[in-house]
MARSETOR-178064 format. One record per residue (C-alpha): residue in one letter; x, y, z. Coordinates in steps of 0.5 Angstrom, whole numbers, plus 500, padded with zeros to 3 digits. Each point is the difference from the previous one (the first is absolute). Layout:
AXYZ ...
This chain:
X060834333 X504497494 X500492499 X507498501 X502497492 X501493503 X500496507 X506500504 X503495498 X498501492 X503506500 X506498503 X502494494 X497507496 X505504502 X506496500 X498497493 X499508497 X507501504 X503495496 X499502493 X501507502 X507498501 X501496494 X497505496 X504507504 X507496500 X500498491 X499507498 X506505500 X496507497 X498504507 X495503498 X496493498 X502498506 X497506505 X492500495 X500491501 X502501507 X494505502 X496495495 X502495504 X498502507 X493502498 X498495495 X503494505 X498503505 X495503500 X502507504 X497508497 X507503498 X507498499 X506504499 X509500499 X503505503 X508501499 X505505503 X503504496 X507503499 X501503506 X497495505 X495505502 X493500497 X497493498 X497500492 X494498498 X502495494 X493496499 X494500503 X493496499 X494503495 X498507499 X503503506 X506497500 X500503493 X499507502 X506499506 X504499495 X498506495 X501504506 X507498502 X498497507 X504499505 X501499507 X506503506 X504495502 X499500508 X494505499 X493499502 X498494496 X500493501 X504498492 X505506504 X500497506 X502492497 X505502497 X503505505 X501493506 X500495494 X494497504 X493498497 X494505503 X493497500 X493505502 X495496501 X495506500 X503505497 X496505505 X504499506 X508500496 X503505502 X506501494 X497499495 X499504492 X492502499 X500498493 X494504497 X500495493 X498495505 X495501505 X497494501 X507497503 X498497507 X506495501 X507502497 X507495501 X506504498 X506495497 X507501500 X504497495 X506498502 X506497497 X506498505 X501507504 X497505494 X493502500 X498501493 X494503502 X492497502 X493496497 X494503504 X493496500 X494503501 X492496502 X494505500 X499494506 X502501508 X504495501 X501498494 X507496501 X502493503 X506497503 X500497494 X499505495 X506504503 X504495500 X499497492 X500508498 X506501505 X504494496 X497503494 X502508501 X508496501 X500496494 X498506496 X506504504 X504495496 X497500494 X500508500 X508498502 X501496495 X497504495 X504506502 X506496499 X498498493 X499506498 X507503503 X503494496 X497502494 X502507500 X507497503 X500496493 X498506496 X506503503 X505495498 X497501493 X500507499 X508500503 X501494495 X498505494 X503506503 X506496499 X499498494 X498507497 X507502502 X504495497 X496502494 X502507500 X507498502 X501496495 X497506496 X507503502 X504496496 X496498494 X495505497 X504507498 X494503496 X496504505 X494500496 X500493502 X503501507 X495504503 X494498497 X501493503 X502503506 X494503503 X496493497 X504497504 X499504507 X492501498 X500491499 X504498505 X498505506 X493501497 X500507501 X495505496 X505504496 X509501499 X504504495 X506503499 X503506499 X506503498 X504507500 X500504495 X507504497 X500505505 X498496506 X493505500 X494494499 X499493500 X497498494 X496494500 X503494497 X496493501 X493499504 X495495502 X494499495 X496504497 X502506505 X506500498 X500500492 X495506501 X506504504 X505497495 X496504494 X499506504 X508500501 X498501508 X505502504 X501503507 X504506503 X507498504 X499502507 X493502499 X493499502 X501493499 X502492504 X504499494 X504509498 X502498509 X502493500 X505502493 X501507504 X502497507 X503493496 X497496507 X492496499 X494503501 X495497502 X492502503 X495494503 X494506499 X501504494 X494505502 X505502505 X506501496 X502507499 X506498494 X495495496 X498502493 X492497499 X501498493 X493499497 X501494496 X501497506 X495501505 X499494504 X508501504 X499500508 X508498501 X506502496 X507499500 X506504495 X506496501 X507504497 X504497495 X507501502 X507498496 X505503505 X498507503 X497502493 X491499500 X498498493 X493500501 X495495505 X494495500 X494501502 X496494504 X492502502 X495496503 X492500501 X501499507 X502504505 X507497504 X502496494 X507499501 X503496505 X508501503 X500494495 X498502494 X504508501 X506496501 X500495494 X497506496 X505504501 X506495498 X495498494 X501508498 X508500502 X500494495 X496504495 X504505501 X506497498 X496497493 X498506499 X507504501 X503494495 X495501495 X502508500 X507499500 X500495494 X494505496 X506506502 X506496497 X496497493 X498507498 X507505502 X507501497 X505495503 X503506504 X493502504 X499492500 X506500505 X498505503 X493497502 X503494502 X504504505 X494503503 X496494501 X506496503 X498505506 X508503501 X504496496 X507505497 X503501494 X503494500 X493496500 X498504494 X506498496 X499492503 X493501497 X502503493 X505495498 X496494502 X494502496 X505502495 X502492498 X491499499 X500506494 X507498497 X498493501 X492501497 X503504494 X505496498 X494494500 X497505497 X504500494 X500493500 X493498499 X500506494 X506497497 X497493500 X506497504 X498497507 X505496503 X496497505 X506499504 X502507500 X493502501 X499496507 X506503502 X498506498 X492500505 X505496506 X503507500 X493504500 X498496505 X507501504 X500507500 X493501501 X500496506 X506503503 X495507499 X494496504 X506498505 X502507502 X493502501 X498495505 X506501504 X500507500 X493501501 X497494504 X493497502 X494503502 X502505506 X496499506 X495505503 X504502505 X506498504 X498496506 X504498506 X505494499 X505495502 X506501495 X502492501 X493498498 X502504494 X506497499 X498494500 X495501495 X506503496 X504494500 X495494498 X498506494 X508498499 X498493499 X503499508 X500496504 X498503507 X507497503 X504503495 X500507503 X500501508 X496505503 X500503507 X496505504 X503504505 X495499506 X494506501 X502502493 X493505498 X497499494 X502503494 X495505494 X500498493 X498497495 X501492500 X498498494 X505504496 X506501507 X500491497 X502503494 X505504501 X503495505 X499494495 X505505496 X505500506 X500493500 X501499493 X505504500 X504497505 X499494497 X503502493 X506502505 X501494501 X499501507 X498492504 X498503507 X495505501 X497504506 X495504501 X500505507 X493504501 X500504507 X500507503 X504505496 X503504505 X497507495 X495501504 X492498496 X503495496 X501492500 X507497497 X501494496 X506498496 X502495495 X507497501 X504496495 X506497499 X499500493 X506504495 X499507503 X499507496 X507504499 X499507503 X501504494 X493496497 X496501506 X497506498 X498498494 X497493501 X492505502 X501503493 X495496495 X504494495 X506502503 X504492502 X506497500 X497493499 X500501492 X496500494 X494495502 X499504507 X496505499 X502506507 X492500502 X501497506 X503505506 X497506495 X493497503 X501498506 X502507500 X494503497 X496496505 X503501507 X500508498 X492499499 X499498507 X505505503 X505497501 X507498498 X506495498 X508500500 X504495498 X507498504 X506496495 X507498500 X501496494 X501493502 X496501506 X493500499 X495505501 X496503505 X493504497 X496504507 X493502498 X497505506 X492501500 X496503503 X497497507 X492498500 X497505506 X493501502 X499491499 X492500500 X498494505 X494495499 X496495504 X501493497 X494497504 X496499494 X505495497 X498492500 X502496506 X505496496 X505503496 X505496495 X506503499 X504498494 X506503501 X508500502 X502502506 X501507500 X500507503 X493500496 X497493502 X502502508 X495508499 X496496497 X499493505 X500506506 X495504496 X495495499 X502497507 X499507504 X493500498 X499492503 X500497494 X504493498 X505501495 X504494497 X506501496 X503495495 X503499493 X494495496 X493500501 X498495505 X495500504 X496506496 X494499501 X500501507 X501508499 X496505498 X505504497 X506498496 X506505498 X505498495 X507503499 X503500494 X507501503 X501493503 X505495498 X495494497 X496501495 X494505500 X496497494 X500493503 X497502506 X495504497 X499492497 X499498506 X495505503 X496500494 X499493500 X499500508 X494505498 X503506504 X502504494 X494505500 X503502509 X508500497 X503507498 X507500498 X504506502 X506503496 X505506501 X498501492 X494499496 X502498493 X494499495 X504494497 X501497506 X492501503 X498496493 X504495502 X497499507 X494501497 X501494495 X499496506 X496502504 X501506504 X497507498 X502504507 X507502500 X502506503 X505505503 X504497506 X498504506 X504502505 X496504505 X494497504 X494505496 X503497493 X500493503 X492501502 X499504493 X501492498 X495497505 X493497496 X494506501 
């Protein structure tokens, strides 16, 4: 028979001295793997027993995993995978099934236990829970080739072991996830900061051999994709010829004059044909995918459509070396970056048509790309852009002539520069900002809030009721703000100092109603007709007539219709009925924080949102400043409050809760989000209405 190690008593100072420094070294080491291979290490070394080895459970809570094991044989479990039945018959399974030590003196006579081939000389096992609270994360075997190898005092120093290498392995788990939370935060950080490089883009680069390229950098360095690149219809509409593309693959198809068939037998021919995102987590199980030998690394693709209006002017197309590449969260901002790009590219063609066309076909195309406006709006363009040629001949002449009155000649750019923004005036009202992907369930008096403080209002300047059990209506919030920010103006030009908004159910049936009343100076009837036509007012010359033209244009887009009812002296009162959101998806919210702050008024919206969270047990607090933040594990902001949004993000940003705070807004406006950015914030989202896009908020 073996000699023991140590006498009783020196082997008890042994093991708790071996104890200590196995804790002091397992609890200051944060990498998994190092903590399993010290501790095996440990217990053999220290200890002096044949064989040790981790096991954890895995996902689904049934079988546990070897992760470290001592020597050659601990090796060679590992390569086979090894792993053992939660409950089944082995002592590992057996520990962790009734979160409780098992000990074999003689393995012999143990009759749940796994026969382990790699390890015949085992003669006494102890299977070890590691517990952490309530969990069990998994079990520590140790083996002697020795009958009776374990003390009382052995199993208690490796039992105060095993618990603080749950901890340790705990803790571990929680850095990591606290990495992968970080890098998270930063890559949304970039997501939003690529957007409003792509969004300012829109505005400020009109050469598309500058645009593009730039583009598709942005996506590949921002979002650290393996390829994107640009496509554009052709004249006829038959195929998207390749414009922009990342790298060295994308100058190869450029010189080749690549290009792919609408609607053929490609991600990017359907997503142009169907005008709607395609998106494939597996190419190799993509029936429309094109397998361009350029790029031969591609697992997951998306091709987003570029839309101005109804009309397709080409896509974009992201790909990965990873299969499931793409989040919600990644096809959302893409998508909003390709409508941004879409409207770069739609002004840089419309300007490219106006500089080489006759003046006639100049107006023409200024009338198509206005999207619907009438003769009028043709003639309106024509004679403000007849003062810019007139003005520049006659500097012309001067310069020639050697006769620059500087006075004059400043008088003379104030008009080019009047006329010209004028024109850029008339495009962004009639046009608007980015659509959204698709209308979605909302609560018209959110939107109108929105609208009014889009105004400059405040929220006590309009009042706004709800008749109770109004349904949700569908439409597209982003632009539905614009078009009741134009009614909002409108009625302020009227001179109107009361305004109330209605929302309820319509009495047609499947539509919701909402009114704006005022007591403004009232429409006569015989321009009633005539105010929806585009530049048509009564206002005078500084007024442009794009309002009620596009508002409009928006509300038809969603379906929907508007009429107006007037007295002169009397006010008016515009009624808007849209459709009513059915079928609303539902959500679980339980894995949303304990604590939730809500920075917001006291609204139809606050009261879902509180009764929502509450629904699922958790504790919601609603005010309108950042006190007690750091007690919450999530913070939601609205931007539709009475006080200032950016001196409560200062707040929580100095409190350190801005990485758990997400403002929420009826409508994204990428000026606005680079603001919140400025100071700190880098989530800002649509505001939810419906429980499955609350939870879409909640961290993963």
């Amino acid at each position: 028979m073996t000699v023991p190690k140590f006498a009783s008593a020196e082997r008890q100072a042994a093991l708790l001295h071996a104890g200590a420094r196995a804790a002091k070294s397992i609890t200051t080491i944060l990498d998994p793997e190092e903590i399993y291979r010290q501790t095996v290490d440990i217990i053999c070394d220290e200890f002096g027993f044949y064989y040790a080895g981790i096991f954890l459970l895995d996902e689904t809570g049934t079988m546990a995993v070897l992760k470290a094991g001592r020597g050659e044989a601990g090796l060679a479990m590992l390569a086979e995978d090894h792993k053992l039945k939660v409950g089944g018959n082995s002592m590992i399974g057996a520990a962790i099934a009734f979160h409780q030590a098992r000990i074999a003196l003689d393995v012999g006579e143990e009759a749940v236990r796994f026969q382990n081939p790699h390890l015949p000389e085992t003669r006494s096992e102890m299977a070890l829970p590691l517990i952490v609270g309530d969990s069990v994360l998994g079990a520590v075997t140790v083996q002697s080739d020795e009958e009776a190898a374990f003390t009382p005092a052995d199993i208690v120093v490796l039992q105060t072991m095993a618990d603080q290498l749950a901890i340790a392995i705990n803790n571990a788990r929680l850095h990591r996830q606290n990495q992968d939370l970080l890098r998270e935060a930063e890559r949304r950080a970039r997501l939003l900061k690529a957007a409003a490089e792509v969004g300012r883009g829109v505005t400020s680069i009109l050469n598309l051999d500058e645009l593009l390229p730039k583009t598709v950098d942005i996506i590949c360095d921002a979002y650290g994709f393996y390829y994107a690149g640009v496509f554009l219809l052709d004249e006829l509409g038959e195929y998207a010829i390749f414009k922009a593309g990342y790298g060295e693959a994308g100058a190869a198809m450029l010189a080749k004059g690549h290009k792919l068939k609408v609607g053929g037998n490609s991600m990017i021919g359907m997503s142009i044909a169907l005008r709607e995102a395609r998106i494939s987590l597996d190419v190799e199980g993509e029936t429309a995918f094109y397998s361009n030998p350029l790029l031969p690394h591609t697992r997951s693709e998306m091709a987003l459509p570029l839309c101005v209006g109804e009309k397709s002017i080409g896509a974009v197309t992201v790909q990965s070396i990873e299969a499931s590449a793409f989040n919600d969260e990644d096809i959302a901002t893409l998508q909003t970056m390709a409508d941004h790009l879409a409207i770069a590219i739609n002004n840089a063609q419309t300007l490219k048509e106006l500089e080489r066309t006759h003046a006639e076909l100049l107006r023409a195309k200024t009338y198509e790309a206005l999207s619907g406006a009438t003769t009028e709006a043709i003639h309106w363009i024509g004679n403000k852009a007849l003062p810019i040629s007139t003005t520049v001949s006659r500097m012309k002449a001067d310069l020639e002539a050697g006769e620059v009155d500087v006075p004059s000649l400043l008088e003379d750019i104030e008009l080019i520069g009047e006329s010209s923004a004028l024109i850029v005036d008339v495009k962004t009202n009639l046009i608007g900002a980015a659509r959204e992907n698709e209308p979605r369930p909302l609560m018209l008096a959110e939107v109108w809030k929105t609208a009014a403080q889009q105004q400059g209002m405040a929220l006590g300047d309009i009042e706004i009721n709800v008749a109770p059990g109004t349904p949700l209506a569908l439409g597209d919030s982003t632009q539905l703000s614009r078009a009741f920010g134009n009614l909002l103006q409108n009625a302020l030009e009227a001179d109107a100092e009361n305004l109330t908004v209605e929302v309820a159910l319509a009495e047609e049936k499947g539509f919701v109603r909402t009114s704006l009343i005022d007591d403004g100076k009232g429409i006569p009837p015989e321009v009633q007709e005539r105010i929806w036509t585009t530049f048509f007012t009564t206002k005078g010359v500084e007024h442009h007539g794009l309002g009620l033209a596009a508002c409009l244009h928006v509300i038809s887009q969603l379906d929907g219709r508007i009429e107006v009812e007037s007295q002169p002296g009397q006010g008016a009162k515009f009624t808007i009925l849209l459709p009513v959101a059915e079928n609303l998806a539902s959500a679980d919210l339980g894995a949303a924080p304990d604590n939730v702050l809500l920075v917001a008024e006291e609204s139809e919206w606050s009261a879902f949102v509180s009764a929502a969270f509450a629904s699922a047990k958790k504790n919601v607090v609603r005010q309108l400043d950042a006190k007690g933040a750091s007690e919450a594990g999530l913070i939601i902001v609205d931007e539709a409050v009475s006080v200032s949004v950016i001196e409560i993000l200062d707040a929580l940003k100095a409190s350190g809760m801005a990485q758990k705070t997400i403002l929420v807004s009826s409508a994204l406006q990428v000026e606005r989000t680079t603001q919140y950015m400025r100071v700190g914030l880098y989530d800002v989202r649509l505001k939810p209405f419906t429980t499955e896009a609350l939870a879409a908020l909640l961290p993963e």
